[in-house]
matplotlib code that plots the C-alpha trace (Angstrom):
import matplotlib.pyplot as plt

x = [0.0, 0.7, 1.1, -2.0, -3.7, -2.8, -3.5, -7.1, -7.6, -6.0, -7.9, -11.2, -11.2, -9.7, -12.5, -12.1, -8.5, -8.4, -11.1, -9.2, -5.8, -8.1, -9.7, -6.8, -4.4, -6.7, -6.7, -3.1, -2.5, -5.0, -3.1, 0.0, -1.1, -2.4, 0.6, 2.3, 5.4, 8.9, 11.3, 14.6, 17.3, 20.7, 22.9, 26.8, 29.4, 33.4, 36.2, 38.7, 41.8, 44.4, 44.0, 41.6, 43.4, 42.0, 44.5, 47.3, 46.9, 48.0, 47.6, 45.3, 46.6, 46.0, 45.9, 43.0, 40.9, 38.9, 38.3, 37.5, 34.8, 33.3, 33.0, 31.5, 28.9, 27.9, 28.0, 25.0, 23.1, 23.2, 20.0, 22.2, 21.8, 18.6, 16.2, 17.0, 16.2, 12.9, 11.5, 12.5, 10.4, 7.8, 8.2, 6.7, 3.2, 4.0, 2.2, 4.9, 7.4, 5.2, 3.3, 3.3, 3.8, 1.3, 3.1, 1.4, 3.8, 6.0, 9.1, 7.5, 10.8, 13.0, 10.2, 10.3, 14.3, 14.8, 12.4, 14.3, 17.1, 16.0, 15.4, 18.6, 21.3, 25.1, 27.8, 31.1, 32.0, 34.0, 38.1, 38.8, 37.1, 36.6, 32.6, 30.0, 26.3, 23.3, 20.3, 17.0, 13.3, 10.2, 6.8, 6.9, 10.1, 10.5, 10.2, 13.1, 15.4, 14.2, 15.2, 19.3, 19.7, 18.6, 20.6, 23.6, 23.1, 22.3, 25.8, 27.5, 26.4, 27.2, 30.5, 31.6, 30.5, 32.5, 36.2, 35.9, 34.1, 37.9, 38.9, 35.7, 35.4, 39.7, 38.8, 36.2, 38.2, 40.7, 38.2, 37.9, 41.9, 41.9, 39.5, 41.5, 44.3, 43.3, 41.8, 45.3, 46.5, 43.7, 44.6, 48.3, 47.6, 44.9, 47.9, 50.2, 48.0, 47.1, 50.7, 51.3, 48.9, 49.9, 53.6, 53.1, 56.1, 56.0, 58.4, 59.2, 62.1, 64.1, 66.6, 65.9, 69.3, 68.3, 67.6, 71.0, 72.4, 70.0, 72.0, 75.1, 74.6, 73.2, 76.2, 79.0, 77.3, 76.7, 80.5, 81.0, 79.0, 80.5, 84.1, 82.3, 81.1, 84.5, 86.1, 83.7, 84.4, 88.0, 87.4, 85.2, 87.8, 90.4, 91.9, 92.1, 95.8, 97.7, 99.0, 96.2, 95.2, 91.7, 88.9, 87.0, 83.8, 83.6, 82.9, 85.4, 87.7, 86.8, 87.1, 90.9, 91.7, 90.0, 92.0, 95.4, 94.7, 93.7, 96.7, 98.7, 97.5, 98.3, 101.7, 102.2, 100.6, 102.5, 105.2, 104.4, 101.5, 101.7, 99.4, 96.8, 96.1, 92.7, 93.5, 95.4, 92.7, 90.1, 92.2, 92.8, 88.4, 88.0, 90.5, 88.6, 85.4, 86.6, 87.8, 84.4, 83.3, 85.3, 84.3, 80.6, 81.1, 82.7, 79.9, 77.5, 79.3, 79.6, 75.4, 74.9, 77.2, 76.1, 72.4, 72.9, 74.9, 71.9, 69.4, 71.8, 72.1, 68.1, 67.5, 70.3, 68.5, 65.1, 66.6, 68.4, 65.0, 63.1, 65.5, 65.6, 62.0, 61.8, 64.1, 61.8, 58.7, 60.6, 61.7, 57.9, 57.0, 59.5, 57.8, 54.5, 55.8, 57.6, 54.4, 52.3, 55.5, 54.8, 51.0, 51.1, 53.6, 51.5, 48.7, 50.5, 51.5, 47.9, 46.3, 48.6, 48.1, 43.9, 44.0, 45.3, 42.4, 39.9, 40.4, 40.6, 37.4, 35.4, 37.0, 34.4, 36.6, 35.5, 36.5, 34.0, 32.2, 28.4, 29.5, 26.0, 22.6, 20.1, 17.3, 13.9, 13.7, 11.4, 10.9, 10.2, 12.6, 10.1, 7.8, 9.0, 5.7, 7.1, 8.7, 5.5, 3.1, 5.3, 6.0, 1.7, 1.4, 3.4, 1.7, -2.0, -0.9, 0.0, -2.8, -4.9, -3.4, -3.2, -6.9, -8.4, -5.7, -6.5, -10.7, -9.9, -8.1, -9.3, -13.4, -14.5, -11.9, -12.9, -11.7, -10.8, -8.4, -7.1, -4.5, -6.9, -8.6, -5.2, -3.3, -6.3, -8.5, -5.9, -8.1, -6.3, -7.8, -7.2, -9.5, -10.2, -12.5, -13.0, -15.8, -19.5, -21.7, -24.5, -27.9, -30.2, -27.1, -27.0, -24.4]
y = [0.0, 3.8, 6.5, 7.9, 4.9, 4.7, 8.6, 8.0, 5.0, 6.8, 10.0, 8.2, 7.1, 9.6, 9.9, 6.7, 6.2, 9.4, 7.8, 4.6, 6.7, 8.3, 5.2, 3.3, 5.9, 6.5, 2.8, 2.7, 5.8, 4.4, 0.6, 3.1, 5.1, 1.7, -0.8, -1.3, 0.8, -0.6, 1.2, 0.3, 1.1, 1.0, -0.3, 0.3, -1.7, -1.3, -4.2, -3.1, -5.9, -4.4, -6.5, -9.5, -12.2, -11.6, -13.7, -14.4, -10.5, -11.7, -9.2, -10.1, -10.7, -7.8, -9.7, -11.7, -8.8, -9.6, -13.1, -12.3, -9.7, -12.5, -14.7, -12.3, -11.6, -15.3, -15.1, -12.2, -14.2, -17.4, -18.8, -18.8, -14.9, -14.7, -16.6, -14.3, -11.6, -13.2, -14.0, -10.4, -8.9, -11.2, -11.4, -15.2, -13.0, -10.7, -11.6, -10.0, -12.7, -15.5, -15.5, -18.5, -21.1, -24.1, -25.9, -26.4, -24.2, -26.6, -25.0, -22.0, -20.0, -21.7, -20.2, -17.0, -17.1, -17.6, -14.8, -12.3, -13.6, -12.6, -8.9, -8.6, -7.2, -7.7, -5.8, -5.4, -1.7, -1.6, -1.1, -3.4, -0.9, -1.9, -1.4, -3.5, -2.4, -4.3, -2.9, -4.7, -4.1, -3.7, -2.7, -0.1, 2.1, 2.0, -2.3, -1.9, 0.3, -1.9, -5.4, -3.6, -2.7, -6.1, -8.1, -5.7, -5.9, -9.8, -10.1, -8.0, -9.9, -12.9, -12.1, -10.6, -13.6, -15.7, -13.3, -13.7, -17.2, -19.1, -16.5, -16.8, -20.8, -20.1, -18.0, -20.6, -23.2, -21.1, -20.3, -23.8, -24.4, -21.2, -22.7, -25.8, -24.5, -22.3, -25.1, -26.5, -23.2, -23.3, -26.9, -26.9, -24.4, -26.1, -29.1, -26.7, -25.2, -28.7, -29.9, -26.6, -27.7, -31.6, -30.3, -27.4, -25.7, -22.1, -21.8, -24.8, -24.1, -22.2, -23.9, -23.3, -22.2, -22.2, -26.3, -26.7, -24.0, -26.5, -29.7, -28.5, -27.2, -30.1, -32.0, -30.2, -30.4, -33.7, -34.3, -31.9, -34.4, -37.2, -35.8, -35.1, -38.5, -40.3, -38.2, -39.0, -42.2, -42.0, -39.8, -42.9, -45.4, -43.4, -42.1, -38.7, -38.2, -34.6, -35.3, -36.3, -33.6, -34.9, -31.7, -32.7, -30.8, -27.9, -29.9, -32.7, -29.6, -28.6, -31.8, -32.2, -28.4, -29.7, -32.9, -31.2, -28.5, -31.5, -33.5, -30.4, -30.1, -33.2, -33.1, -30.6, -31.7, -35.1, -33.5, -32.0, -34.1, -38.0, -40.4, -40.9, -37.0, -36.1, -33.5, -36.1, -38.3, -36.0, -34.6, -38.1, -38.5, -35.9, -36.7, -40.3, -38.4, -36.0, -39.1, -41.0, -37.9, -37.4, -40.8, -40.6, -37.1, -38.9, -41.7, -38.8, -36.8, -39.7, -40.6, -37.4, -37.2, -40.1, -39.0, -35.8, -37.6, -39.9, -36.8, -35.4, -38.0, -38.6, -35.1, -35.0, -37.9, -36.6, -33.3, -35.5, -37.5, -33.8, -32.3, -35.4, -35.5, -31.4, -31.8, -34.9, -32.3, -29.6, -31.6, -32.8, -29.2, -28.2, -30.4, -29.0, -25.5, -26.4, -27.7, -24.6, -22.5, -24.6, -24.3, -20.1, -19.6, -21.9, -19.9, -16.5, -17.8, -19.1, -15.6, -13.1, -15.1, -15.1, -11.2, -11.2, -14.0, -12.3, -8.8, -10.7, -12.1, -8.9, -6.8, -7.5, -7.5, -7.9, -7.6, -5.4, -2.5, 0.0, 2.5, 3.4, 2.5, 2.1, 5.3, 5.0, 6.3, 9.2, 7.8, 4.7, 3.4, 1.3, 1.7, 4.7, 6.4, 8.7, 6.5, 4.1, 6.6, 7.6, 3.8, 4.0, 7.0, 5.6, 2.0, 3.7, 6.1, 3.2, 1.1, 4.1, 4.2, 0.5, -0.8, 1.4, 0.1, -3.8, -3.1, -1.5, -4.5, -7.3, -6.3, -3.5, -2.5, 0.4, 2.8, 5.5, 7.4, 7.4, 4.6, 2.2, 2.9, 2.4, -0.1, -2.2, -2.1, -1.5, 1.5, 4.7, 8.0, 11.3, 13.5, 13.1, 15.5, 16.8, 14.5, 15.1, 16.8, 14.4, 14.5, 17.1, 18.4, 21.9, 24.1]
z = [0.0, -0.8, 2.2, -0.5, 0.6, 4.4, 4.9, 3.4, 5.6, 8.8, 7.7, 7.3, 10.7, 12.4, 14.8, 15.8, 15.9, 18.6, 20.6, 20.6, 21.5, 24.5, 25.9, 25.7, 27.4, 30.2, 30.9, 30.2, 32.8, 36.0, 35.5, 35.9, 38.7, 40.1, 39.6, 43.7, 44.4, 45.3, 47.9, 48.1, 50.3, 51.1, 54.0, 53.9, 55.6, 55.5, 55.7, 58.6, 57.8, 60.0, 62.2, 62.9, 65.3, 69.5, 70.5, 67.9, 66.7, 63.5, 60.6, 57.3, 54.2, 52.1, 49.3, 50.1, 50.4, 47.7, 48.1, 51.9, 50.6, 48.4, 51.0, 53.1, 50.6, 50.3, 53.8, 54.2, 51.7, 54.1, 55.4, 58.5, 58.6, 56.5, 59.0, 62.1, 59.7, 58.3, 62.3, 63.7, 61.1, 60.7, 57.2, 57.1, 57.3, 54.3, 51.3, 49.1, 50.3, 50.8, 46.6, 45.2, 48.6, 48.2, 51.2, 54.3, 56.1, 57.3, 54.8, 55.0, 56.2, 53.5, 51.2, 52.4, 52.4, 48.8, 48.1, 50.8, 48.5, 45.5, 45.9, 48.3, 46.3, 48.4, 46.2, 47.0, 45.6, 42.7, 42.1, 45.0, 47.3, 51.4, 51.1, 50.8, 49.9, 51.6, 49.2, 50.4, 48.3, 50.0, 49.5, 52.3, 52.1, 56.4, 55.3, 53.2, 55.3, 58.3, 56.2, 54.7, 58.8, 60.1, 57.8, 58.8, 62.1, 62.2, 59.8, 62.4, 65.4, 64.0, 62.5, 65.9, 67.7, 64.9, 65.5, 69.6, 69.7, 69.8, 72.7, 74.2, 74.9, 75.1, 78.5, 79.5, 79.6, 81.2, 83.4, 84.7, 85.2, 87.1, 89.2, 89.5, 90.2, 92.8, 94.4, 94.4, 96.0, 99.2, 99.4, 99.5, 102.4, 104.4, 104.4, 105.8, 107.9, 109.5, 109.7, 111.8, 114.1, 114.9, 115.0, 116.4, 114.2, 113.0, 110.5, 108.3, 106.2, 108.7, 111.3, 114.8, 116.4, 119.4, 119.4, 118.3, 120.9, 123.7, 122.7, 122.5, 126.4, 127.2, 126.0, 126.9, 130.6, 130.9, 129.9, 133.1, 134.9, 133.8, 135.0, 138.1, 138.4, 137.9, 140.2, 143.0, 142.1, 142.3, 146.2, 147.5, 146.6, 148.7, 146.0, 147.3, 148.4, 148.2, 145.7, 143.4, 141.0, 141.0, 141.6, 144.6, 145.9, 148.1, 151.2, 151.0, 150.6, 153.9, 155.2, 154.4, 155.6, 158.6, 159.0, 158.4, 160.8, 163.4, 162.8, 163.2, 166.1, 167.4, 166.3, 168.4, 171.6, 171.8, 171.9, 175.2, 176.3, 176.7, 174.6, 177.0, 177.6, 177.1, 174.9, 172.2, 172.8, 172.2, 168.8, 168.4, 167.7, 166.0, 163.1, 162.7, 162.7, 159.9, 158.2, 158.3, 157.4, 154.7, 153.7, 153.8, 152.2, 149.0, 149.2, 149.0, 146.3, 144.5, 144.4, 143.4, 140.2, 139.3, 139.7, 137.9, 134.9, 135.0, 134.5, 131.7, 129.7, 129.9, 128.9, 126.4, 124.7, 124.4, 123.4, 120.3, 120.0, 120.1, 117.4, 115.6, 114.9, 114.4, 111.7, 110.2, 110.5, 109.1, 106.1, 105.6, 105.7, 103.5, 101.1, 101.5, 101.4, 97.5, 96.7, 98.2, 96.3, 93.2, 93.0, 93.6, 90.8, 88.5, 89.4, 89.3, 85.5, 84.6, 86.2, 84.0, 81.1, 82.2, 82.0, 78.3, 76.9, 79.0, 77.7, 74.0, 75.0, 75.8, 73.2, 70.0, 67.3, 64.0, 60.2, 59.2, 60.8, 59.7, 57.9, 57.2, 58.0, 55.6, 56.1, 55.0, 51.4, 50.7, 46.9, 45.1, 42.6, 40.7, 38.8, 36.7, 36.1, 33.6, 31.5, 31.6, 31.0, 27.9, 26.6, 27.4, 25.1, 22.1, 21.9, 22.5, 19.3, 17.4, 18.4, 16.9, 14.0, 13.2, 14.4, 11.9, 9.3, 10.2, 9.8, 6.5, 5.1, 6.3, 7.4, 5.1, 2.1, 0.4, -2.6, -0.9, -3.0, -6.8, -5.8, -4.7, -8.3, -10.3, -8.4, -7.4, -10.4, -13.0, -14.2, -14.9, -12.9, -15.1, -13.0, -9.2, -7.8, -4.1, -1.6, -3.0, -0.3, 1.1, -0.7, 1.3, 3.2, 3.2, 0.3]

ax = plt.figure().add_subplot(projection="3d")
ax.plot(x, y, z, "-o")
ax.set_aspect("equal")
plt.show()
């Protein structure tokens, strides 16, 4: 066909091509105005990499970064952080995310988790940036800057839980041989503590001198009373001649000063005084008094050494058998006090290296960190009313322009112009006038 022949078709139904154009767009426009908006919005986090060992404080490789970011993406995605995201916002109960289930609710989540999934969009920003963008579609814009903030904050939680989770059951455990080992602290005392009481000994590493300073008196007097005894001995068996150099006791002293100054005496009155004179007789009774005196003296001296070397050497022995078994106990309690030394400096040891995992424990590091939250957009991004309403506009124009076209042809062809005359009949036109007026109508 000619334009010729398409302009008198479009032409001859003009009115109704316009009133097809008009309905059309108005129905075109109110499906527009009508179709449900979509919000989205925006969540930002950054990758901090300096450092992300608690306890080893190890530095990240650098160039990992990307790989780390990837894995951190597929991470977000993860049912494991998408289900505590679906249950905090109910999202089970949102028709948007539940279309098309015909369970009977028993994988109702995993449903609602691959369609959470599928208008989630986790980018990692381009150039081998440090930021990752958590964009999240809803039907209400506060739904999607609420559903980008959980997932953040879920993602967060769980990666900070996943950095300190090693230091955390690290200090637990620790926790439990601190406990142990105190225990072997109180009870290394309680042991000293009771061996203090059934030996009754203060100090337990230290020598007592004065023990030592005890037995050595003790010995060197009961050699003294030992000498003391053997020369009593040697007095009582007459021994005890001028010239002996024997020590004898005070009173046998005495004794002998007596009995010289007696037989002195007598000496002297015999030379003047015969042997039956009262006076040599009575000097001659007292010297044998002074010597059974002197003898009884010795017998005397002689019971008592021996009973005072008897009472040495007892005491001398239970002072060996007392220091004896003082330095047993104090060799036991040096034991006890290695082991009590042994058990604090384990547990001095254990409790600096405690303060260390229990700081790494509390500290909340992680890898990644909000940059931004997501805010509630004031917008939506889809549809595009403009661009609808135009792509609306363009197909309502054409459908006006060809529905008159497609009746023409194929229900009602008609000669129109002197084209349809000359390339339908075959019949050359030489004159073609203007449209006769209607019979009756008015000139």
């Amino acid at each position: 066909m000619s334009l010729a022949q398409l302009w008198a078709i479009v032409r001859a139904y003009r009115k109704q091509a316009l009133t097809i154009v008009v309905l059309t767009l108005a129905v075109a426009t109110l499906a527009i105005w009508l179709l449900p908006k979509t919000y989205t919005s925006t969540a930002t986090l950054v990758l901090n990499y300096e450092v992300n060992d608690p306890l080893g404080g190890r530095e990240f490789p650098i160039n990992l970064l990307a790989n780390y970011a990837a894995t951190q993406i597929e991470i977000m995605q993860s049912a494991q952080v998408l289900l505590p995201v679906i249950d905090a916002l109910g999202l089970t109960k949102d028709g948007w995310y539940t279309s098309g289930y015909t369970g009977d609710g028993s994988n109702l989540r995993e449903w609602v988790v691959e369609s959470l999934r599928s208008k989630l969009e986790i980018r990692a920003s381009y150039a081998g940036g440090q930021l990752i963008y958590i964009t999240a579609e809803s039907r209400k814009a506060s739904g999607a800057a609420a559903i980008a903030n959980r997932v953040a904050e879920t993602y967060l939680d769980q990666q900070v839980e996943r950095a300190n989770a090693p230091a955390t059951a690290q200090a637990k455990r620790y926790a439990g041989q601190m406990d142990e080992l105190r225990n072997n602290v109180t009870k290394a005392q309680e042991r000293i503590a009771d061996f203090r009481k059934q030996t009754g000994l203060v100090e337990l590493n230290d020598i007592n001198d004065v023990d030592l300073q005890l037995m050595a008196s003790l010995e060197h007097t009961y050699q003294i009373a030992q000498n003391e005894r053997r020369a009593a001995e040697v007095r009582e068996a007459g021994g005890s001649s001028s010239g002996s150099t024997i020590p004898t006791s005070p009173i046998i002293e005495s004794l002998k000063t007596s009995l010289a100054a007696q037989r002195s005496e007598l000496a002297q009155v015999q030379t003047t005084l015969g042997p039956r004179h009262p006076r040599v007789l009575e000097l001659q009774s007292q010297i044998a008094a002074t010597r059974r005196a002197m003898t009884s003296g010795a017998a005397a001296d002689l019971a008592g050494a021996r009973q005072l070397e008897a009472k040495l050497s007892a005491a001398t022995t239970d002072q060996r058998d007392q220091l004896i078994l003082v330095r047993n106990n104090q060799a036991e309690g040096a034991k006890l006090m290695l082991e009590l030394d042994s058990a604090r400096a384990v547990y001095k040891r254990a409790l600096d290296g405690y303060d260390q995992i229990r700081a790494a424990a509390g500290g909340n590091y992680s890898n990644v960190s909000l940059l931004s939250a997501a805010s509630v957009p004031l917008k939506s991004t889809r549809p595009n009313k403009l661009k609808w309403l135009a792509a609306a506009s363009a197909l309502c124009v054409a459908l006006g322009l060809i529905a008159p076209l497609l009746y023409e042809l194929i229900l009602n062809r008609r000669v129109r112009c002197a084209d349809d005359v000359e390339r339908d009949l075959g019949i050359p036109v030489l004159v073609e006038f203007d449209s006769a007026p209607m019979p009756g109508a008015a000139q």
